[in-house]
VOGU-3710 file (C-alpha; in Angstrom, 3 decimals, decimal comma):
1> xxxxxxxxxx> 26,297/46,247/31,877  29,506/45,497/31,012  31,698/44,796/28,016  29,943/44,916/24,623  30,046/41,551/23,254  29,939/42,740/19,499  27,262/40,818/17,202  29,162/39,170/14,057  29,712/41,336/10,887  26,562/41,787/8,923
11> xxxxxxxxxx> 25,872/39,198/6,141  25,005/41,010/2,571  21,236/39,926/2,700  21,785/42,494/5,739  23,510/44,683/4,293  21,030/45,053/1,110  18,465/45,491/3,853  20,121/48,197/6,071  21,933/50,330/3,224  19,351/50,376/-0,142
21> xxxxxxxxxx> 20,229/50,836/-3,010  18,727/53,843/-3,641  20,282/55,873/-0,844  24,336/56,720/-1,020  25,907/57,047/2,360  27,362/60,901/2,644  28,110/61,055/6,170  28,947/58,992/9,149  29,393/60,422/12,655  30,630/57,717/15,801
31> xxxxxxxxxx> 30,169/58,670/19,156  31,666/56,002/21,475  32,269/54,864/24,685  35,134/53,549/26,427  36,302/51,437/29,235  38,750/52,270/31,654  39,333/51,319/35,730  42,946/50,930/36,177  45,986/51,030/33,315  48,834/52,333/31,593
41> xxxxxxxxxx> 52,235/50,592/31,701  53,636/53,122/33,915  54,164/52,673/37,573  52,414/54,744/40,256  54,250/56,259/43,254  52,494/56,988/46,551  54,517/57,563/49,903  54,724/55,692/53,373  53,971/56,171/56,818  56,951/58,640/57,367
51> xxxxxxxxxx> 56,310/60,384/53,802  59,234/58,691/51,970  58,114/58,161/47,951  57,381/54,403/47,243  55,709/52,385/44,521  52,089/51,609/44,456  51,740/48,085/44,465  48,121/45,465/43,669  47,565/43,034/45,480  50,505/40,907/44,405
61> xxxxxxxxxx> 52,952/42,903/44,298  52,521/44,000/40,963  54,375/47,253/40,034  53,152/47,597/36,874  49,442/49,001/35,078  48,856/50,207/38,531  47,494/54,276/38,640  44,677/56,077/39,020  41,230/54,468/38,587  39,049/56,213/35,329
71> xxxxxxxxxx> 42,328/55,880/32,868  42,296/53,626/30,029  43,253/49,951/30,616  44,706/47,132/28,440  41,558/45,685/28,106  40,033/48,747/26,692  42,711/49,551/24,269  41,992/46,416/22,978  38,602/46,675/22,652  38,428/50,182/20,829
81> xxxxxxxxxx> 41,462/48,920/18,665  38,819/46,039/17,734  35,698/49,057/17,403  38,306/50,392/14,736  38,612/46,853/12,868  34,662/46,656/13,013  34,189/49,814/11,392  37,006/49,277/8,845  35,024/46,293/8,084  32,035/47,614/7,276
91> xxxxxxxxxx> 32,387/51,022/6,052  35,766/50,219/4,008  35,150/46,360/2,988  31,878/45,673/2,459  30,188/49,278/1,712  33,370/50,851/0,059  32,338/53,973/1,728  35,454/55,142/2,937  38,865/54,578/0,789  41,019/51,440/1,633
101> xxxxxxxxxx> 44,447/53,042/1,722  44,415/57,157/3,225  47,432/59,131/2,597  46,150/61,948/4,895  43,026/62,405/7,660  41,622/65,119/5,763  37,902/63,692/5,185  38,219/62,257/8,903  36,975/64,838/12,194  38,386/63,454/15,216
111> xxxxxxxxxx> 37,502/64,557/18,744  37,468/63,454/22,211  37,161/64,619/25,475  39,960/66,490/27,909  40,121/62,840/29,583  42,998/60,688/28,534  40,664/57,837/28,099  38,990/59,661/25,612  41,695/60,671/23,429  43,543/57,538/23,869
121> xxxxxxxxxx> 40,339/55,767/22,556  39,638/57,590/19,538  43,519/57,158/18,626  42,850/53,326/19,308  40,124/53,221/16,895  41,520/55,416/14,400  44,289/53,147/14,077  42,151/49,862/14,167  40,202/51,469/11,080  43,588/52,162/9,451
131> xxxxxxxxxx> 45,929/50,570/10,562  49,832/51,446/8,885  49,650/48,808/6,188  46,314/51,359/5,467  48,235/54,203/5,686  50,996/55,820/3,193  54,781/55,922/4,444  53,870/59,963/3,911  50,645/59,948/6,038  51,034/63,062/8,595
141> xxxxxxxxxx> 50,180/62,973/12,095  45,717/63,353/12,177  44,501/66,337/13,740  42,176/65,287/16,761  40,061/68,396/18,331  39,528/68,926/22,338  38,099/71,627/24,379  38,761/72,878/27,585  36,761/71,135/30,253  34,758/74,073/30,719
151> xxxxxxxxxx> 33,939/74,419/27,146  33,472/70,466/26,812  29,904/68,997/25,291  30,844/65,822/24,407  29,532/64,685/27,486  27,055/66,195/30,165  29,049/68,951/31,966  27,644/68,711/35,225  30,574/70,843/36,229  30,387/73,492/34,021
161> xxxxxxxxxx> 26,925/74,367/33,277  25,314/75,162/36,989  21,671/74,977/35,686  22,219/70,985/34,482  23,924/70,674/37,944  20,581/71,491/39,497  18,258/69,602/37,361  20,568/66,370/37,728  20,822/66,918/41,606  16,992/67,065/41,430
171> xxxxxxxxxx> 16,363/64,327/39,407  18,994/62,096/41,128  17,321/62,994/44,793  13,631/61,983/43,212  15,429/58,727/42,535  16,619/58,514/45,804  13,502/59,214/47,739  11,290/56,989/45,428  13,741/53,478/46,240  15,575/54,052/49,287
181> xxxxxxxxxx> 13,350/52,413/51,216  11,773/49,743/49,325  12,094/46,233/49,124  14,685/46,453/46,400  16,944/48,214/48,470  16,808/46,196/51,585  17,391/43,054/49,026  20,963/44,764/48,317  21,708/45,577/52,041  21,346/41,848/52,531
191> xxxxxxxxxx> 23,333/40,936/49,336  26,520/43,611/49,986  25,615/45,978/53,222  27,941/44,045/55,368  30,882/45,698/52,875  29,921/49,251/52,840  31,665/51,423/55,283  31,363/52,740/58,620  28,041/50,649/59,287  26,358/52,367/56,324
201> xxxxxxxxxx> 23,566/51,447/54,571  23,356/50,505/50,390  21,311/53,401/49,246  20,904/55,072/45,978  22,707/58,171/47,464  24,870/56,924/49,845  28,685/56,614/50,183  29,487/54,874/47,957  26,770/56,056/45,579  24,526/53,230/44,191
211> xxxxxxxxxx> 25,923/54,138/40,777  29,734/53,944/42,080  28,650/50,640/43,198  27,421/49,723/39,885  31,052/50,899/38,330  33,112/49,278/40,091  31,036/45,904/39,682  30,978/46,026/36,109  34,683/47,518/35,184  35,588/44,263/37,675
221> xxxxxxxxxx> 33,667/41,966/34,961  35,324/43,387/32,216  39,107/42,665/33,818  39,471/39,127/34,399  39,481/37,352/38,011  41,712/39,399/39,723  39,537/42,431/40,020  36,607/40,336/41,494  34,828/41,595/44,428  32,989/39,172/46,926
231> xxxxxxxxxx> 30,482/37,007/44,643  27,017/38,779/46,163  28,090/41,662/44,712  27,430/39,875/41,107  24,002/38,269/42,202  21,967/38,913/38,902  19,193/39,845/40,119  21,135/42,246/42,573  22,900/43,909/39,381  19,372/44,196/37,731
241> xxxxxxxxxx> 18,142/46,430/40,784  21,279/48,447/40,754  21,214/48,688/36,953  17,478/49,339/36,709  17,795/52,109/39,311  21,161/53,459/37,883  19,245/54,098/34,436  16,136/55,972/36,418  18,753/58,171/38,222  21,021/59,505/35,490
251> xxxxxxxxxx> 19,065/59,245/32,286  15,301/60,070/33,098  15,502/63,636/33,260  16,156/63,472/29,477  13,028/61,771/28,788  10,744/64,066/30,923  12,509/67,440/30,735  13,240/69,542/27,549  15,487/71,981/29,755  17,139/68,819/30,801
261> xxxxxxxxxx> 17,818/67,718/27,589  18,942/71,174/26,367  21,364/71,840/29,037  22,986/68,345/29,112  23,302/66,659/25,702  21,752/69,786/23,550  24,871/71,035/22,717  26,343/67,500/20,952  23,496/67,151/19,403  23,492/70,442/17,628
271> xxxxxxxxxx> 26,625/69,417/16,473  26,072/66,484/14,771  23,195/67,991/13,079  25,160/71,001/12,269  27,865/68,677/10,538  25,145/66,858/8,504  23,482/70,121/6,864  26,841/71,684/6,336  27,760/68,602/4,786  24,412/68,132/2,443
281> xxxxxxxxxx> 25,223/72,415/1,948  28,542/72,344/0,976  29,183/75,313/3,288  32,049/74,457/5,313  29,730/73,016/8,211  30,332/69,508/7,504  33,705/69,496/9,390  32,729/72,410/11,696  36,121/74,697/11,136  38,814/74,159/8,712
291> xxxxxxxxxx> 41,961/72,194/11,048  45,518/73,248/11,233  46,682/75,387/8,825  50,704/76,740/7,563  50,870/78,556/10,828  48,250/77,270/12,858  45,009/79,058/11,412  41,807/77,832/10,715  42,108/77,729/7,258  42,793/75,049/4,554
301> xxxxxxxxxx> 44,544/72,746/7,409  47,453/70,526/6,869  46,136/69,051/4,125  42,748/70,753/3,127  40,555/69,217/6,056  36,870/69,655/3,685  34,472/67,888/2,690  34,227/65,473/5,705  32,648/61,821/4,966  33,702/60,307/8,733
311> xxxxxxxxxx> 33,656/61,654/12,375  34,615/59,672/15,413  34,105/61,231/18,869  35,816/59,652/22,059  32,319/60,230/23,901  31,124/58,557/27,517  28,787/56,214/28,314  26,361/59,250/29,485  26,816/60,999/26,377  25,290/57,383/24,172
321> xxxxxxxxxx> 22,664/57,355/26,511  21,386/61,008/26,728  21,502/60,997/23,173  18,981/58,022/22,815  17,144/59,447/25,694  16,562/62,643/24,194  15,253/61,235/20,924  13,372/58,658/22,507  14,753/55,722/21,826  16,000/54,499/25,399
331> xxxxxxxxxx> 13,020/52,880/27,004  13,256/49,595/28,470  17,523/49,561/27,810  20,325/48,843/29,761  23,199/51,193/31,012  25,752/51,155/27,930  28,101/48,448/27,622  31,776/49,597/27,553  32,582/50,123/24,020  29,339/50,950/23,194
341> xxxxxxxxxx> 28,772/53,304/19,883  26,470/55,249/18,173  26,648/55,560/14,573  25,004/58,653/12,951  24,577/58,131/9,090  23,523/60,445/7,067  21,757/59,586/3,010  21,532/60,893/-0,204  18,702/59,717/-2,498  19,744/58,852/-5,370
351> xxxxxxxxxx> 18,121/60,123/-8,753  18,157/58,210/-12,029  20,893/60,476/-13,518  23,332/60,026/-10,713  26,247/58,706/-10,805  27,272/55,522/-8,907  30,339/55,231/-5,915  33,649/54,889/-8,234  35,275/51,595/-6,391  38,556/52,217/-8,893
361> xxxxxxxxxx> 39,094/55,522/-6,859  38,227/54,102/-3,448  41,663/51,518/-4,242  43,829/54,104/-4,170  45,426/56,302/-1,884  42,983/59,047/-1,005  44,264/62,775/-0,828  42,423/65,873/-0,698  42,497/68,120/-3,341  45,192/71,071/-2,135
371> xxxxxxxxxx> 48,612/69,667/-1,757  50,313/69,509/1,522  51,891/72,912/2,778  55,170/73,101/4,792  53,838/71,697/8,590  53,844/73,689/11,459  55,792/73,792/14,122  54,671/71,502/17,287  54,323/74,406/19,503  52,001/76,423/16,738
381> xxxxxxxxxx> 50,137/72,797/16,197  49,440/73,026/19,434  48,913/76,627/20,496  48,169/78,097/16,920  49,197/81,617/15,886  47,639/83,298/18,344  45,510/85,428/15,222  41,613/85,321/15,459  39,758/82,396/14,205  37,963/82,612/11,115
391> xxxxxxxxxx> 34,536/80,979/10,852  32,921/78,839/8,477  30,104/79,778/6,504  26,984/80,444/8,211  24,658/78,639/6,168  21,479/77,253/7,563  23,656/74,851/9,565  22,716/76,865/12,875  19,376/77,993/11,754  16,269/76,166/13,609
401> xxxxxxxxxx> 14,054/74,733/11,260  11,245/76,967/12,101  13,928/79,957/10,655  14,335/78,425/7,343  12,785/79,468/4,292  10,904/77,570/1,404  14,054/77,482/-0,583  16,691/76,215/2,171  14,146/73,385/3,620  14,212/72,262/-0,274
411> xxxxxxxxxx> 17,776/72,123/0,251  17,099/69,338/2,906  14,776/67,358/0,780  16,073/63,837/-0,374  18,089/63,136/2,518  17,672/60,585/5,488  19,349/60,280/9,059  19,411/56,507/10,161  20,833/55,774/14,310  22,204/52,359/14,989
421> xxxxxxxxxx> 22,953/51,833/18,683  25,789/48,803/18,631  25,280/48,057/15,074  21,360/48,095/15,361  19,127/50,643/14,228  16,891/52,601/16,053  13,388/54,453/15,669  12,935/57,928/16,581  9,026/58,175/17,507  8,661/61,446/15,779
431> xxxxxxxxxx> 10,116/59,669/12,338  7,117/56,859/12,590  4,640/59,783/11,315  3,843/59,749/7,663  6,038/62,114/5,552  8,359/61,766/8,290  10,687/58,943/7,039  11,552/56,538/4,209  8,787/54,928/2,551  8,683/50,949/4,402
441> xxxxxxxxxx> 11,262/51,562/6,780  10,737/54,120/10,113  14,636/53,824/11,237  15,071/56,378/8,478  14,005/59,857/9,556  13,967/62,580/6,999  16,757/64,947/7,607  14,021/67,513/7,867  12,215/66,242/10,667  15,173/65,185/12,543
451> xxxxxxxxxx> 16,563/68,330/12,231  13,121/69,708/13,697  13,387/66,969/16,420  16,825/67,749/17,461  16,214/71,875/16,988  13,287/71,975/20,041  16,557/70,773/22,525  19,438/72,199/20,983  20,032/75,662/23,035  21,454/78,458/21,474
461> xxxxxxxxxx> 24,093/79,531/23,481  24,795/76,632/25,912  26,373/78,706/28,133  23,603/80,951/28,790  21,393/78,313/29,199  23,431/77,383/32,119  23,260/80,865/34,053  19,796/80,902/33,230  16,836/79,664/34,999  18,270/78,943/38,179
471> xxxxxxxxxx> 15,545/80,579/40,428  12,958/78,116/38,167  11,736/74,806/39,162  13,567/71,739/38,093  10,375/69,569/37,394  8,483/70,417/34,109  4,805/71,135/35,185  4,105/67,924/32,592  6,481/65,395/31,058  7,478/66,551/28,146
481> xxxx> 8,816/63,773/26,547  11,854/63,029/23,686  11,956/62,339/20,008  9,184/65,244/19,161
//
């Protein structure tokens, strides 16, 4: 794993193939990855021997893009910038989903993690998508959503849910005891051992971890040269071992546990299923809350956010890969490239008397309906009022599918959910059933039974599903396995 070499743009024989004619796209949700090691163009200060403050330096002397390790680097602003320019291409050029020139962010849900990485990635490919010559001189500042780390679900919150914290550390020691002594592992020793510290051994919990190992090997691939390490450490079939093992360790409790799934990656998952019946409801669920507001309310935000057609999520690479996990659709791959995505698109069949995308209104400016209202102050941007939220219709966005009735699963009828994993589609194994997708082609699921998939893992108050079964094994008696 390492940077995602992106495949070229798709040609219109496959485009015909991968968006029919008789579906219209309604929805599109991105969950990305990002890639970070080392920097910002800001200079890092550290002290000396006798405490006086003095400038980090690399191994050059360089002054510059040198700070903490995990931030965003060059690199990676260029490649989500680039993520931004793909998806412009696609969903703007050829499928004249979204409009070419915006003159506000109001059909656009932005959200990233409480890592810098994460936001500044999502801004990166927000302005790679539109870029100012795609923006009016009058376009306001977009509205991007975080939580507080405790709160966060974008990714799996090891350190904020205590019950995922013990299935992980359970899973991750199985992994350990099943390799740390076999032949693969003595293979790395002899590759790299003689450069871990203290005397220590390579092992799939040891200090280093494996998977830190693994991280720092591939963020030194996707920087050029002067971040190599000692050529073992790139050996391929070394890198396979690590990679193969790295996958087992962090990702297979997904697969095998429901709880696991539930706890970890439920949560998002909810979400983004949440968004797509609000959206096919018209309840106020397709952009979860209403953003901003005159003084910082959730109301009719800056300028009306509703009716959301695009979301873009400044995700991890264990968020992509839980996801897929969890639905089944991971076996046999790799750990995510950098820059990886996930693109969650949502379809409308189209009946005879419908009428067809106007391309004369997706040439000009879009705007939502309400006009802009006086903007808030920074502080009340960021703080809000400090008056109690108010909540979006409750719809059947939040209702398992076992809860709904006749009448609201009709509601669902007509509508597809289609995954592509770095622009290529994906089959859920629960969608290959009959009635279960669109007629000759599987990678469609019926919003119904992906809503039924994703329901059996999607907890219903994440943070009591973290307090709770902490006194229960971590193992399931029986694999239960994803995408059911």
């Amino acid at each position: 794993m390492t940077t995602l070499v992106p495949r070229p743009p798709y040609t219109q024989d496959e485009l015909d193939r991968l968006y029919p004619k008789n579906l219209k796209l309604q929805l599109v949700q991105i969950a990305r990855e990002v890639l970070s090691l080392h920097g910002f163009r800001t200079r890092l200060e550290t002290f000396d021997d006798n405490d006086a403050s003095i400038l980090a330096s690399g191994p050059n002397g360089e002054i510059d893009t040198v700070c903490n390790l995990g931030e965003l680097t060059d690199k990676g602003r260029e490649t989500t910038l680039a993520l931004g320019e793909r998806l412009r291409r696609l969903y703007v050029d050829q499928l004249k989903y979204m409009p070419r020139i915006i003159s506000d962010a109001d059909m656009i849900y932005l959200r990233a993690s409480p890592l810098p990485r994460a936001l500044e990635s999502v801004q990166e490919s927000f302005w790679g998508m539109y870029p100012l010559s795609a923006r009016t001189a009058s376009f306001p500042p977009p509205t991007i959503i975080t939580r507080t780390p405790q709160d966060e679900t974008l990714f799996p919150n090891e350190s904020s849910c205590r019950r995922f914290s013990q299935l992980s550390k359970a899973f991750a020691q199985r992994t350990a005891d099943r390799w740390n002594g076999s032949q693969e592992i003595e293979y790395l020793n002899s590759l790299i051992g003689k450069w871990m510290p203290d005397n220590s051994r390579v092992e799939v919990d040891s200090h280093p971890r494996l998977s830190g190992i693994m991280d720092t090997i591939n963020s030194t691939l996707g920087h050029g040269p002067a971040t190599r390490l000692p050529s073992p450490f790139y050996d391929p079939k070394g890198r396979d071992i690590i990679e193969k093992i790295g996958v087992e360790e962090w990702f297979s409790g997904y697969s095998e546990s429901n709880e696991y799934r539930q706890v970890g990656i439920g949560a998002l998952a909810g979400d983004i299923v949440a968004r797509m019946v609000g959206s096919v409801e018209k309840s106020g669920n397709g952009g979860l809350l209403k953003i901003g507001g005159e003084d910082g309310s959730q109301n009719a935000g800056r300028g009306g956010e509703k009716d959301i057609k695009f979301g873009l999520s400044g995700c991890h690479d264990t968020s992509l890969a839980a996801l897929l996990a969890s639905l089944g659709c991971f076996e046999g791959e790799k750990w995510p490239p950098y820059t990886s995505h996930l693109a969650f698109e949502l379809f409308q069949e189209l009946r005879a008397n419908r009428e067809s995308i106007d391309d004369e209104k997706l040439d000009r400016p879009a705007t939502a309906d309400a006009p802009h209202k006086q903007k808030q102050s920074a502080l009340s941007t960021l703080f809000g009022s400090g008056g109690k939220s108010k909540k979006a219709t409750e719809g059947i966005a939040r209702k398992t599918s076992d809860e709904l009735s006749a009448t609201e699963r009709e509601k669902l009828k007509g509508h597809y959910v289609r995954i592509r994993y770095n622009d290529r589609p994906v089959v859920i194994p629960g969608c290959k059933l009959s009635g279960k997708h669109l007629d000759g082609d599987e990678s469609f699921c019926t919003l119904e039974a992906f809503k039924a998939i994703v329901d059996r893992f999607t907890p219903k108050n994440w943070k009591q599903a973290c307090i709770s079964n902490v006194d229960k094994p971590a193992f399931p008696e029986k694999i239960e396995p994803g995408g059911y």
